[in-house]
N, C-alpha and C positions, 0 to 999 in steps of 0.2 A: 674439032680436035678434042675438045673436051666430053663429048660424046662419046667420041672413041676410046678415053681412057678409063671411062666409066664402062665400057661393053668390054671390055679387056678386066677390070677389076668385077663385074659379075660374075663373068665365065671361069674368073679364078677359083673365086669363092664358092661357085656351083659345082665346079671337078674336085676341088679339096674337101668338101664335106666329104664325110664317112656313107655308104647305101648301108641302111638298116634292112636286117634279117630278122623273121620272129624263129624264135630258140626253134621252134618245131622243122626246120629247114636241114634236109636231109639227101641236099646236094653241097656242090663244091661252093664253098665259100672263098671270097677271093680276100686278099691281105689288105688291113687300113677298110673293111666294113665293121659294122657293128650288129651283133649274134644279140637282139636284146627280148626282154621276154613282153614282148609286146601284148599279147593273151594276158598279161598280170597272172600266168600259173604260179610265179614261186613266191610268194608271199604267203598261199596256203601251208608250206611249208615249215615256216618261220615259227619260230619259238621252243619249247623245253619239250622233248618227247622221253615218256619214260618204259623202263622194259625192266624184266626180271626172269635169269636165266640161272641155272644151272650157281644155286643159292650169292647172285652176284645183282646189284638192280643197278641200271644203266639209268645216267640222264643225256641227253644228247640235246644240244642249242643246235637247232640251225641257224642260218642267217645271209640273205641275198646280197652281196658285194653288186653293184650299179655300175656297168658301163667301163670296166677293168679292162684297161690293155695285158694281152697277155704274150708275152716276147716270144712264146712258142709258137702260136699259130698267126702270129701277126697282126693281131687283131682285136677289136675291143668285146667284149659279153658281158651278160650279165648272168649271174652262177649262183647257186649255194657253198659257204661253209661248213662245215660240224665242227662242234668241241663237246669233249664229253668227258665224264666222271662217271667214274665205275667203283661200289659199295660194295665190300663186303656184308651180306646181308646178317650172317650170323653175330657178325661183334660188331659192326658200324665201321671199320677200317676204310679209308679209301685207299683202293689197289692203285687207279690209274683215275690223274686230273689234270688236263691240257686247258682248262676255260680260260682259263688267266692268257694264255698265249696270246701277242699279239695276233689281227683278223691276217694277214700277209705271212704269219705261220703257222695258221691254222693248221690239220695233217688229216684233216678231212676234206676236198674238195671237190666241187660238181664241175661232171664235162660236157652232158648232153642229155636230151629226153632220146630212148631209143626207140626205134620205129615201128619194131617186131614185136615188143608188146608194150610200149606207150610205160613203158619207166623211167624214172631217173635216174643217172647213172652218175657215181661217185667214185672219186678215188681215193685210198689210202696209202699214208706214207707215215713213219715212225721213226724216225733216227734212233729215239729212246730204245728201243726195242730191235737195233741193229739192224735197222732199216725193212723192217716187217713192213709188205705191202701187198695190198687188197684191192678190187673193184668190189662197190657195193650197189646195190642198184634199190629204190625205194618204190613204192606207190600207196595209195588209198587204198582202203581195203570195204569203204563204206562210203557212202554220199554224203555225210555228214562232216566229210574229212578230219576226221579228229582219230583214227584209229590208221597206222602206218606199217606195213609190212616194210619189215629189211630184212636184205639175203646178203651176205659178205661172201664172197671166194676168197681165198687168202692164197695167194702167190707161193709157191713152196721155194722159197731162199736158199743160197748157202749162206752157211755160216762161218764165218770166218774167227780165228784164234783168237782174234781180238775185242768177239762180243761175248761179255759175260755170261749169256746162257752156252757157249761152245759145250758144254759137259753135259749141258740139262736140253731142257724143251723150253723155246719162248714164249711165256705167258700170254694167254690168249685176252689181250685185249676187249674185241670185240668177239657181240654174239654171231656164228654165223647163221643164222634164221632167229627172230622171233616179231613179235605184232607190239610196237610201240602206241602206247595212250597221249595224245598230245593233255600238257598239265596245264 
């Protein structure tokens, strides 16, 4: 008997663990597995990447959240963040600085490496900016990885009477293309 309550308390614990996915898995995942970055790619990621665009210089943190349930997909991953601050480069102003943000409001977030050309793929969300939102997609642009291409698409919104820019144009946050220098 006591045999059998221990093959009963295995077989529990061998169907409740999570089946791990390495991030690169680009079929159906089923709910309660774990999407993890098993290859250790996003770490190259991690740290201050800097850019300078159109007289604005951007700093952008990444940073990899570990093994996140995420209530959308049912399921646990592991991802990138961003947070960034954006200079005015002419007087030193800062336009736009989310770092301080706690990591769980980040308004940068990674969803996937894609298949068709082996990028990472990010999304943006802005409440500040009346809910301005983007896919951004990144990669290496050298073997050295320290040099990063990003492409932003920015989602064309309505605007509704109640965001501040209603009368004007929403300040463009992000760059849509330019080559970050990891600092």
């Amino acid at each position: 008997m006591k045999i059998f309550f221990l093959f009963i308390l295995l077989s529990i614990t061998i169907s409740c663990s999570a089946q791990v996915y390495p991030l690169r898995t680009f079929t159906d995942i089923p709910e309660n597995s774990y999407l993890k970055d098993t290859n250790n790619e996003l770490p190259n990621y991690e740290g201050i990447w800097k850019g300078i665009w159109e007289n604005k210089t951007i700093l952008i943190t990444f940073k990899k959240i570990n093994n996140k349930y995420d209530n959308i997909l049912k399921r646990n991953r592991d991802y990138l963040i961003g947070k960034f601050k954006v200079i005015d480069s002419n007087n030193g102003n800062v336009l736009f600085d989310n770092t301080t943000l706690p990591d769980e409001q980040a308004k940068i977030q990674g969803t996937r490496f894609r298949k068709e050309d082996d990028r990472y793929s990010l999304f943006y969300i802005d409440k500040d900016l009346c809910g301005a939102t983007g896919s951004i997609r990144i990669n290496f642009t050298d073997a050295s990885k320290t040099k990063l291409n990003w492409q932003y698409f920015y989602r064309n919104e309505i605007i509704s009477s109640s965001c501040q820019y209603y009368n004007t144009s929403i300040p463009q946050a992000l760059p849509k293309e330019i080559v970050l220098t990891k600092q």
